[in-house]
C-alpha positions as CSV (number, residue, x, y, z in Angstrom):
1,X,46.0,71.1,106.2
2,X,44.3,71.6,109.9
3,X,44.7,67.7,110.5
4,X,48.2,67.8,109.1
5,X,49.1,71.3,111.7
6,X,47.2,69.6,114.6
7,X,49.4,66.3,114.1
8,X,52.5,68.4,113.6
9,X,51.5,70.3,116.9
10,X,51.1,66.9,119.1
11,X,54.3,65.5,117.8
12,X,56.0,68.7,119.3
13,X,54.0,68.2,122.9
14,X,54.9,65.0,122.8
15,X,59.0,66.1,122.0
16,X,58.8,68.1,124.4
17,X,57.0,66.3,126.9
18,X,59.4,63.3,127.3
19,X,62.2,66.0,127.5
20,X,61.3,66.5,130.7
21,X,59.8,63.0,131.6
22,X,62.8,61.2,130.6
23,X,65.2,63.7,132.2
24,X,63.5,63.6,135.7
25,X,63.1,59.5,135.5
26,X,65.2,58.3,133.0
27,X,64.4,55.9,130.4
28,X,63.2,52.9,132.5
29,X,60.8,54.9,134.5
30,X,59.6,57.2,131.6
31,X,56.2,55.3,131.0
32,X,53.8,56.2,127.9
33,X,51.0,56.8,130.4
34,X,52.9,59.8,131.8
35,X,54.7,61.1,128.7
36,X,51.1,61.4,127.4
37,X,49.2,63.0,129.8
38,X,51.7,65.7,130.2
39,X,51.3,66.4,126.2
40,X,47.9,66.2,126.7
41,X,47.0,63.5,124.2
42,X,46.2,60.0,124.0
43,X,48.6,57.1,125.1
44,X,48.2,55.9,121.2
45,X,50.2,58.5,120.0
46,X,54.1,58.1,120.9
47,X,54.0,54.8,118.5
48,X,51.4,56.9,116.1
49,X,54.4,59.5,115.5
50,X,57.5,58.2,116.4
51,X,56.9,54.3,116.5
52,X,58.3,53.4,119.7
53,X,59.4,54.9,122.9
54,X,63.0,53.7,121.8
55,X,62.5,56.3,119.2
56,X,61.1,58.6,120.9
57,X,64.2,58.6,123.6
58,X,66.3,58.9,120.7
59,X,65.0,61.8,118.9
60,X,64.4,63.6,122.3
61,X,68.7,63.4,122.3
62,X,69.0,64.1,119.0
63,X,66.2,67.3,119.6
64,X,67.9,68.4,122.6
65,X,72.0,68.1,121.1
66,X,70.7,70.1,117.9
67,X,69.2,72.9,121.0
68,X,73.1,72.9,122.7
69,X,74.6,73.4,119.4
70,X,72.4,76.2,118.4
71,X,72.8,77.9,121.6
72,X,76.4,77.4,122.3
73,X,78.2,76.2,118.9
74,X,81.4,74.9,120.3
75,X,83.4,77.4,116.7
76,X,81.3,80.3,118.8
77,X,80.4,80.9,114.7
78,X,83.9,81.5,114.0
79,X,85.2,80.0,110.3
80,X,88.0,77.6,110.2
81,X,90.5,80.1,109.4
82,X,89.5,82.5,112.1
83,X,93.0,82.6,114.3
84,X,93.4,79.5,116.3
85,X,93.9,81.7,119.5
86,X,90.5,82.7,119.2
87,X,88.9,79.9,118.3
88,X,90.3,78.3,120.9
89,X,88.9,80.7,123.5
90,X,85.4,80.4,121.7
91,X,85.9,76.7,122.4
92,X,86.1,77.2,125.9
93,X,83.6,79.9,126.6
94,X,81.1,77.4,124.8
95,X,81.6,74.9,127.3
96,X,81.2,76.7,130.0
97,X,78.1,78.4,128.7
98,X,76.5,75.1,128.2
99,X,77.4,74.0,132.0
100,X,76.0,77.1,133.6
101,X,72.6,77.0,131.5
102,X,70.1,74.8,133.7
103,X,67.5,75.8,131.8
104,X,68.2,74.9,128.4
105,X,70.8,72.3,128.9
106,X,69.3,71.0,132.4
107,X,67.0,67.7,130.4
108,X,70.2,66.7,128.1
109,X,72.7,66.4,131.5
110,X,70.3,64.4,132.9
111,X,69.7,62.2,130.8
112,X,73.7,62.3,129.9
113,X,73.9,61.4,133.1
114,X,71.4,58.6,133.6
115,X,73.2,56.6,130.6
116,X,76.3,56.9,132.1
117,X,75.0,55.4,135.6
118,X,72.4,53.3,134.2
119,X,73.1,52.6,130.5
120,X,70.2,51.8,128.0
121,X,71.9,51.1,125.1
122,X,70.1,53.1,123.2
123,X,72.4,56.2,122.4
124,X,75.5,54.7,122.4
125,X,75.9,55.6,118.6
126,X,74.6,58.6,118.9
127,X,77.0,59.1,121.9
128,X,79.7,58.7,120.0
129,X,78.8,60.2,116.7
130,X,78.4,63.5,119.1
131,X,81.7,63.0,120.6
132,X,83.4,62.7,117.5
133,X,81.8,65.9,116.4
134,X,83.0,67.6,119.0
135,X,86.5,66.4,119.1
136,X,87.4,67.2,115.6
137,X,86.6,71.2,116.9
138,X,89.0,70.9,119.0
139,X,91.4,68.9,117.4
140,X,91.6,70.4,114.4
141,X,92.5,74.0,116.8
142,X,95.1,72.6,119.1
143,X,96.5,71.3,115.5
144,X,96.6,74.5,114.9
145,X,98.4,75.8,117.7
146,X,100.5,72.6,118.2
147,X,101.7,72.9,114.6
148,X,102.5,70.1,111.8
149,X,104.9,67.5,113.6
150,X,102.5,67.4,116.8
151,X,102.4,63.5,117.8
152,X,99.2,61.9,118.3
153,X,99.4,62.0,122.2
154,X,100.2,65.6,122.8
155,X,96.9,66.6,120.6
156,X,94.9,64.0,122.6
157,X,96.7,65.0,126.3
158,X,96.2,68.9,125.6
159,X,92.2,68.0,124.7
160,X,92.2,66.0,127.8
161,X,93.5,68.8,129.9
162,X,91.4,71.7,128.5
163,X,88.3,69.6,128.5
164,X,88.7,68.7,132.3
165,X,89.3,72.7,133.3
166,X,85.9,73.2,132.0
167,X,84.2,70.0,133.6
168,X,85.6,71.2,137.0
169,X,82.3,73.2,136.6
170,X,80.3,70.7,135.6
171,X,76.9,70.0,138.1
172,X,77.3,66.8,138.9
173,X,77.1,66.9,142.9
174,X,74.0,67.7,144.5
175,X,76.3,69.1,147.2
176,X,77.8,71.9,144.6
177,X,80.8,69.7,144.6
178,X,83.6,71.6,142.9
179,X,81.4,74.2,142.2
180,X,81.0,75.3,145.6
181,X,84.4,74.8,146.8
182,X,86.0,76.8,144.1
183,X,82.9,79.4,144.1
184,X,81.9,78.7,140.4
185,X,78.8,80.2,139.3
186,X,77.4,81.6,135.8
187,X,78.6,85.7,136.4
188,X,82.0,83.9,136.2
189,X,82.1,82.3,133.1
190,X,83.4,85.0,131.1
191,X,86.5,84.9,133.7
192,X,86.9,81.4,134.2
193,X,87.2,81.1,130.3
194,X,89.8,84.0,130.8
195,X,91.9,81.9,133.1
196,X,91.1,78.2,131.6
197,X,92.6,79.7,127.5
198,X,95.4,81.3,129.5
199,X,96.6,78.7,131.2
200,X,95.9,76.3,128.3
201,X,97.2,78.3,126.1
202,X,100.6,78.6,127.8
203,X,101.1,75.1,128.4
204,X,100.2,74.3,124.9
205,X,103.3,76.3,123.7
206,X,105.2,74.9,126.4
207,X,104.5,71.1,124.5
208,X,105.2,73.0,121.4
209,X,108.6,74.5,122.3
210,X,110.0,71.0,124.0
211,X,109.9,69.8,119.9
């Protein structure tokens, strides 16, 4: 049991380790040598526990997506037959949450954002597993909202346009970008979702009533 507790406890260091090491450097860079030294244990063990580094970057994702959705569940906990006003608004306060929360979220953007500018390979199915997660959430709301005889484009077009009034926030410019020129910062976010499901919300009837 002790052996079996002390290799459970190094494959965490490790986990958690190459969080960080392949957040700050990406995958290329990440190097055993470092990822092990910072977990504090021998350059053996990354293909002792997880067999490559390939799987190691992998489950790192995979550790760090299963961390967003615990901390900001993009239902906000509601069932599926909670009113599709509120969900909706869950949606969107879920977003933002996870855009203004550097310190849990901070590793997963940045290593979001190295595969998009330097692509691995590596997560693209877990990429797009993830995205299609997500989407049915929303999807399945704007249904909702849209009603039966929505076509195929509207649902996609009103996703489009409530997902890029919460990226408008997203940290992607070491500048601030957006943020700073609209003045976004985290003691917003309860107001911004306010103003993104209000305006959303009206132009989603608006598609609705042109039927």
């Amino acid at each position: 049991m002790p052996t079996q507790r002390r290799g459970s406890d190094t494959k965490k260091r490790l986990l958690e380790a190459a969080c960080k090491v392949f957040a700050a450097k990406g995958y290329r860079d990440a190097t055993h040598a470092e990822i092990c030294r910072r977990a504090e244990t021998n350059v053996a063990s990354i293909n002792y526990h997880f067999g490559s580094k390939e799987n190691l970057y992998r489950e790192v994702f995979e550790h760090l997506t299963r961390q967003l959705r615990h901390l900001y569940p993009l239902d906000g906990g509601l069932p599926d037959f909670a009113p599709a006003g509120k969900r909706l608004r869950a949606y969107i306060h879920a977003h933002l949450r996870r855009l203004f929360d550097p310190e849990h979220i901070g590793d997963l953007h940045q290593i979001r954002m190295s595969e998009m500018f330097d692509p691995t390979g590596l997560l693209e199915s877990l990429l797009a597993r993830q995205l299609a997660e997500d989407r049915e959430i929303i999807q399945l709301i704007l249904a909702d909202l849209l009603g039966p005889n929505v076509s195929k484009r509207d649902l996609d077009w009103c996703e489009m346009s409530i997902i890029g009034q919460c990226f408008i926030a997203a940290p992607m410019h070491k500048d601030g970008g957006p943020r700073k020129i609209f003045g976004l910062n985290e003691s917003l976010v309860d107001d911004l979702t306010e103003h993104i499901f209000t305006v959303s919300l009206a132009g989603i009837r608006a598609v609705r009533k042109k039927k």
